[in-house]
N, C-alpha and C positions, 0 to 999 in steps of 0.2 A: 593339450593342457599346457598353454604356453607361461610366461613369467606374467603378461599384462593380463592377459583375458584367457576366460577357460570356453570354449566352445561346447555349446551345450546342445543334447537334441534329444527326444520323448518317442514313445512308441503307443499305440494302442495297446490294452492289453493281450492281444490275439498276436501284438508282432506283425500287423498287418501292414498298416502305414506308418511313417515315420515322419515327422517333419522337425526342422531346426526349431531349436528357442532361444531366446535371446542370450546374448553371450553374457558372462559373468566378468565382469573388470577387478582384478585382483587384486586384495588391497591385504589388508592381516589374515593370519589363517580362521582367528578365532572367526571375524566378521566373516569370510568366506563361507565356513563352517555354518554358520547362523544361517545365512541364503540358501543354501544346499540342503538345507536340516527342512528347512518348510517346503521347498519344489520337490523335493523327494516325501515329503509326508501328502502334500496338497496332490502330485500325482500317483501316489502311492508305488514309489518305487521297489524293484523286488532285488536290482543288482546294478554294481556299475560298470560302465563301457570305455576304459581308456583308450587312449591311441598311445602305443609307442613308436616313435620316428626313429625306427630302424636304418641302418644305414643298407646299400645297393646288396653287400651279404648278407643280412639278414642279423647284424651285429649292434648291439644296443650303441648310440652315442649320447654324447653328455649331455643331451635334451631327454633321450630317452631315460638316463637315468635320474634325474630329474622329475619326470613325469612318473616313472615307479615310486621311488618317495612319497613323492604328494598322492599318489594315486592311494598308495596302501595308506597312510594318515587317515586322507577322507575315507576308504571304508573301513576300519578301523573303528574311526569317530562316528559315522555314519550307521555303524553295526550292520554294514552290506556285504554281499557277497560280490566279488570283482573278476573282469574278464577281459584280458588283452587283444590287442587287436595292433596288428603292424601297421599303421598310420606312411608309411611312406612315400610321398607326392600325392595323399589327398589333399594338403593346400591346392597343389595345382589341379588337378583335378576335378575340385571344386570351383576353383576360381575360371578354368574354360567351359564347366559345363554351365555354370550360373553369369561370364562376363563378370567377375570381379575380380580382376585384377588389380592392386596395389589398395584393396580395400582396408582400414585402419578400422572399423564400427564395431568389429565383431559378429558381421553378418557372415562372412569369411566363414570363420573359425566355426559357428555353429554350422555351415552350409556341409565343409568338410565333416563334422561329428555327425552330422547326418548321414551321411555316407559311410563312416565308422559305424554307425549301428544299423545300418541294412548291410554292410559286409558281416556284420558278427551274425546276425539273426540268420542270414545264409548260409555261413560258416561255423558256426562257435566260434571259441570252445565253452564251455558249459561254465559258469562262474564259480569260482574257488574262494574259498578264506583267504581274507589276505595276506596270511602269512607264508600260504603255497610258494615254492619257489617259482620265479617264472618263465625258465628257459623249459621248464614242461608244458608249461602253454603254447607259448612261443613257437618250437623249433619246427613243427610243422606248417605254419605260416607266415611264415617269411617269403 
């Protein structure tokens, strides 16, 4: 969930396959909110899948807190149930397994969320209100 673009990706309902969707370029939250309000109604979303970019110990940094913020607002606003996921070096990750390197489109960013949500579907943990604290989700996957 970066400042420009949000990296977005979908699941079957079974959790079978997973593929990217196009990124979300970030602009007010209301308009953000509006976008996310219909791709989670039109794919009938059940929960959401952040990344937090945890640092090498497993210790939130100022992106990741950042990305909490905004994460709880939208399910909040969303009325979703939310689920963390350690996010750190799926940019790169995604960018050697896909060749995008220095990509700016937001194919990136969805390619990585993809990734974040067949780590979670493999892993959990199971989605929480968003008011749950999150170092109980967290501290076992880092």
């Amino acid at each position: 969930m970066g400042r420009k673009r949000i990296g977005l990706a979908g699941c079957d309902a079974l959790g079978i396959s997973v593929k990217p969707l196009p990124a979300l370029h970030r602009g007010r939250f209301d308009d953000d909110l509006t976008k996310l309000q219909s791709l989670c109604d039109s794919r009938r979303v059940e929960a959401l899948v952040v990344g937090l970019p945890l640092d090498q110990e497993g210790q939130p940094t100022p992106q990741a807190e950042h990305c909490e913020r905004y994460g709880r607002r939208l399910a909040h606003h969303l009325k979703l149930p939310i689920a963390w996921v350690n996010e750190h070096s799926s940019s790169w990750a995604a960018a050697e397994q896909r060749n995008l390197h220095g990509d700016r489109t937001g194919r990136l960013d969805s390619e990585a969320a993809a990734l974040l949500l067949e780590q979670w579907l493999q892993e959990g943990p199971e989605p929480v209100e968003a008011a749950t604290p999150i170092r109980s989700q967290t501290s076992d996957k880092a």
